[in-house]
VOVEX-629721 format. One record per residue (C-alpha): x negated, y, z; residue number from 1. Coordinates in steps of 0.25 Angstrom, whole numbers, plus 5000, padded with zeros to 4 digits. Layout:
px|py|pz|nr
X|Y|Z|NUM
...
REM end
This chain:
px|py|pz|nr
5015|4861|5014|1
5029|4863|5008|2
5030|4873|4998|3
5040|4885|4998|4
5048|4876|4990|5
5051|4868|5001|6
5053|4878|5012|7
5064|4883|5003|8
5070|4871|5002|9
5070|4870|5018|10
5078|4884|5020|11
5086|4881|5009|12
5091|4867|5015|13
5091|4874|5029|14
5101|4885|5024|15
5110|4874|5016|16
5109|4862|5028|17
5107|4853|5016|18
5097|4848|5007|19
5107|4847|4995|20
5112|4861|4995|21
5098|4866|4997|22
5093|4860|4986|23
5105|4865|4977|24
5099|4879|4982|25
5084|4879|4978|26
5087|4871|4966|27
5081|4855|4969|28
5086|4842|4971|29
5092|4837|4985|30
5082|4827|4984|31
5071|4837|4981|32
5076|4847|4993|33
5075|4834|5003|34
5061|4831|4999|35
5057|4844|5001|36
5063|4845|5015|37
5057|4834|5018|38
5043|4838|5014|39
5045|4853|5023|40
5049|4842|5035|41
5037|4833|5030|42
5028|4845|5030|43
5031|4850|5044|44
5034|4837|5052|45
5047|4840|5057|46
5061|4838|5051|47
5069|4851|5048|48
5084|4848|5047|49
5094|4839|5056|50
5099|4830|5046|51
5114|4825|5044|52
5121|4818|5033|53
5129|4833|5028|54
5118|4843|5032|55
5106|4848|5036|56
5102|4856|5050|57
5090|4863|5053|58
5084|4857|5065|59
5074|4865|5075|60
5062|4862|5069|61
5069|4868|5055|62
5075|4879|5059|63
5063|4885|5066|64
5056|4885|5051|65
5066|4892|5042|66
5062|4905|5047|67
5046|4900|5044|68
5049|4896|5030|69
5057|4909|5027|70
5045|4916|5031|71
5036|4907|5024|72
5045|4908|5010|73
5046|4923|5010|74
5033|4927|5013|75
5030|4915|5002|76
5042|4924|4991|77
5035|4937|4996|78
5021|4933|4989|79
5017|4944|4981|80
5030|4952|4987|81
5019|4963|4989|82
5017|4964|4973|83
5030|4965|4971|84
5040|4976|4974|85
5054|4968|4972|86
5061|4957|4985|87
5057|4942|4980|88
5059|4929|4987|89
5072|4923|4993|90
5081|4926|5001|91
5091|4918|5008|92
5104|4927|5012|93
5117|4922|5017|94
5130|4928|5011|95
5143|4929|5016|96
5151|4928|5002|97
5159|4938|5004|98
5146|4947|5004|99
5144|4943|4990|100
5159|4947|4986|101
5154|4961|4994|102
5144|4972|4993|103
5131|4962|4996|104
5134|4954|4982|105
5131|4968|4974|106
5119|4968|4984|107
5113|4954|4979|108
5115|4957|4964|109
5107|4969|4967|110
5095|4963|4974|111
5094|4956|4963|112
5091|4965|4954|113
5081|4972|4962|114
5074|4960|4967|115
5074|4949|4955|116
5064|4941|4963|117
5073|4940|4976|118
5081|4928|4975|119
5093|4928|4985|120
5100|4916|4990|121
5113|4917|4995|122
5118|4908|5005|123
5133|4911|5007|124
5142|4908|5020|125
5147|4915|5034|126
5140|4927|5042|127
5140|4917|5055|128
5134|4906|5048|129
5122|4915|5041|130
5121|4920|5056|131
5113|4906|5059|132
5106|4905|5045|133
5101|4919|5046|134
5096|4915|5060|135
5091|4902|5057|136
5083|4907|5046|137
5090|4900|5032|138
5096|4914|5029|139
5086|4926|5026|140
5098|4935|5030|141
5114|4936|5026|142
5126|4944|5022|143
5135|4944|5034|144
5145|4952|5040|145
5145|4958|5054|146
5143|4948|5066|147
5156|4949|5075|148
5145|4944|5084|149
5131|4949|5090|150
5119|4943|5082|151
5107|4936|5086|152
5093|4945|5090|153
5087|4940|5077|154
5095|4944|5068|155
5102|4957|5063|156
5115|4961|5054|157
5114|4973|5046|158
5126|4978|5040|159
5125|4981|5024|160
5141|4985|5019|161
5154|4984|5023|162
5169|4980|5019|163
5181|4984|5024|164
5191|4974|5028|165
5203|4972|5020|166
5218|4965|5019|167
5220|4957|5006|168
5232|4951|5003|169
5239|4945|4989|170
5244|4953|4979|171
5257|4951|4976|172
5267|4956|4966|173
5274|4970|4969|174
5268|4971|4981|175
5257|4982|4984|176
5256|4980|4998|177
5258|4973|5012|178
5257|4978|5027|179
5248|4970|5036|180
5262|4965|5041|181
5268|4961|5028|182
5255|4954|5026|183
5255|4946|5039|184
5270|4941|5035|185
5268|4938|5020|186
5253|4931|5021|187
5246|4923|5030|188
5231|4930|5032|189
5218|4921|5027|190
5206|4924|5037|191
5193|4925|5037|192
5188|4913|5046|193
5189|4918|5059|194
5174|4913|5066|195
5168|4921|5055|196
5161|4935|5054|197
5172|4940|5045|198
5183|4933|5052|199
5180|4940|5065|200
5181|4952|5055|201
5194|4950|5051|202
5198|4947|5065|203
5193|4960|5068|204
5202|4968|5058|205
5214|4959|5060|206
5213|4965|5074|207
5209|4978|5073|208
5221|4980|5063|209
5231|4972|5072|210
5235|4964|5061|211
5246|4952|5063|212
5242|4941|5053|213
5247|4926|5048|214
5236|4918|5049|215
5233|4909|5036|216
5219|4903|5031|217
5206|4905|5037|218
5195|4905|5028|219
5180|4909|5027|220
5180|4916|5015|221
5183|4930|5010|222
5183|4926|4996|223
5192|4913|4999|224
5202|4923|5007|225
5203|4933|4995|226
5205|4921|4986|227
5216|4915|4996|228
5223|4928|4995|229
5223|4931|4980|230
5231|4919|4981|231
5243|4924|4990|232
5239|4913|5002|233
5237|4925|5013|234
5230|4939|5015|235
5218|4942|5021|236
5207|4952|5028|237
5194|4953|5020|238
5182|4962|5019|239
5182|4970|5005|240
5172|4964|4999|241
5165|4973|4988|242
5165|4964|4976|243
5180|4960|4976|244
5188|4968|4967|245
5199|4970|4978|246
5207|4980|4969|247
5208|4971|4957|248
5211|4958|4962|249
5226|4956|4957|250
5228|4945|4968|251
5225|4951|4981|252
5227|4966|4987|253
5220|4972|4998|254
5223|4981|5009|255
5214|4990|5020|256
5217|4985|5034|257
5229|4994|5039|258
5221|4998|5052|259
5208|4999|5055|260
5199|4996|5045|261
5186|4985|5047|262
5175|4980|5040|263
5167|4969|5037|264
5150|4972|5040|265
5144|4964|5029|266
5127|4966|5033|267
5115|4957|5032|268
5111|4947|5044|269
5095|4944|5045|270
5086|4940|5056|271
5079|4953|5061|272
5064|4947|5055|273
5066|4939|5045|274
5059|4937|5032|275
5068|4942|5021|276
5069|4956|5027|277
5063|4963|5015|278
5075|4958|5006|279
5087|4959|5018|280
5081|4975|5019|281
5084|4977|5004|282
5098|4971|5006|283
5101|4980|5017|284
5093|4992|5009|285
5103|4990|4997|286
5114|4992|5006|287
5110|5004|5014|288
5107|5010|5001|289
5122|5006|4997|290
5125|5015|5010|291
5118|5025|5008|292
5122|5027|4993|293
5138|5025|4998|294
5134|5037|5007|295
5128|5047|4996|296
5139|5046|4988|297
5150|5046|5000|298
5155|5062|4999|299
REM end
């Protein structure tokens, strides 16, 4: 039967669609990961993937075992868990990068420090996209912002910290400030992709401060959109991410919205029984303690 080895070479393949990239992942050969995909295939008598020159698809038959080897891997990981008072094993979370730029980053270095024996894999692209991975089963659980949708039965959000919205805009020489107006006339605004969480966000406060803007660049990334800033190209509406030193950057200023103020929900998606819960508790734990704390020394 194939070892555990090998099952984490199937999740690692299903998450990545490619036998290359999964490989770079748990450290082995293209060559070695295909063998071993092959002998899981072998193993159970059924092929796994839809197979096309660029890529790799879980078919039926595999999408109805990521959920069975999760299971089978963690409760493999949590051998001996019983004499041992620290989180250990793997866990597979999806990460929005911005996240990383915010709060959650602190949140990881912290994790592990506790938990030397947790390793943490990070797979990093959009909320919607993690939606389907989280469902699926090739993501344990991931850092997203709030759903401008209704979610799924099986799964739930829990919201961990939040950022306000904010404008930024270049820095220029002599000149401490602009209006939204003088904004609108002197740059064209770079947006957050429209289809995403985020830019249905951004949507949200252009409208609910009855901003008139010049459209410019649309783009999928905060940090990309900060970047294009520092370089005079436009102005833009971004969360305040926790980890950017805003008030030191010499290239870019920012600004509170002029009117109503809104923010970004940053929390973590999971299914509502899944088998990582004991490690997506103590992330939601470290926030709620953060709260709480906030709270205690609030006057």
């Amino acid at each position: 039967m194939s070892s555990i080895k090998v099952l984490k070479n199937f999740l690692a393949i299903s998450r990545h669609k490619s036998v290359a990239a999964a490989a770079r992942e748990i450290g082995l050969t293209a060559a070695a990961a295909g063998q071993q995909l092959q002998q899981l295939e072998a193993d159970i008598g059924v092929e796994l993937f839809d197979r096309t020159k660029r890529s790799m698809t879980l078919n039926h038959h595999g999408r109805s075992l990521v959920e069975p080897i999760q299971e089978i891997i963690a409760r493999y990981e949590a051998l001996g868990s019983d004499f041992k008072s620290e989180l250990s094993g793997t866990i597979v979370l999806g990460a929005l990068v911005s996240t990383l730029m915010g709060a959650f980053g602190n949140t990881l270095n912290e994790l592990k420090q506790n938990y030397p024996e947790l390793e943490i894999k990070l797979i990093a692209g959009l909320s919607s996209n993690f939606l389907e991975q989280v469902i699926e089963g090739s993501l344990d659980a991931a850092i997203v912002t709030e759903s401008p949708y209704a979610l799924p039965q099986n799964v739930q959000w829990t919201e961990l910290y939040t950022e306000p919205m904010i404008v930024i805009y270049p820095a220029i020489k002599n000149k401490k400030g602009f209006t939204p107006k003088e904004l609108a006339n002197q740059f064209p605004f770079i947006r957050f992709e429209r289809n995403t969480w985020t830019g249905h966000l951004v949507d949200q406060t252009i409208r609910a401060n009855k901003l008139s803007i010049k459209e410019g660049m649309e783009l999928n990334s905060v940090e990309a959109i900060i970047e294009l800033v520092r370089q005079g190209l436009g102005y833009s509406i971004v969360p305040k991410l926790a980890n950017v030193s805003w008030e030191n950057d010499r290239q870019l200023k920012i600004s509170a919205l002029p009117g109503k103020t809104i923010y970004r929900k940053v929390g973590l998606l999971e299914k509502r029984k899944h088998s990582r819960e004991n490690i997506t508790q103590e992330i939601k734990k470290y926030f709620l303690d953060e709260v709480i704390a906030k709270r205690k020394t609030t006057p």
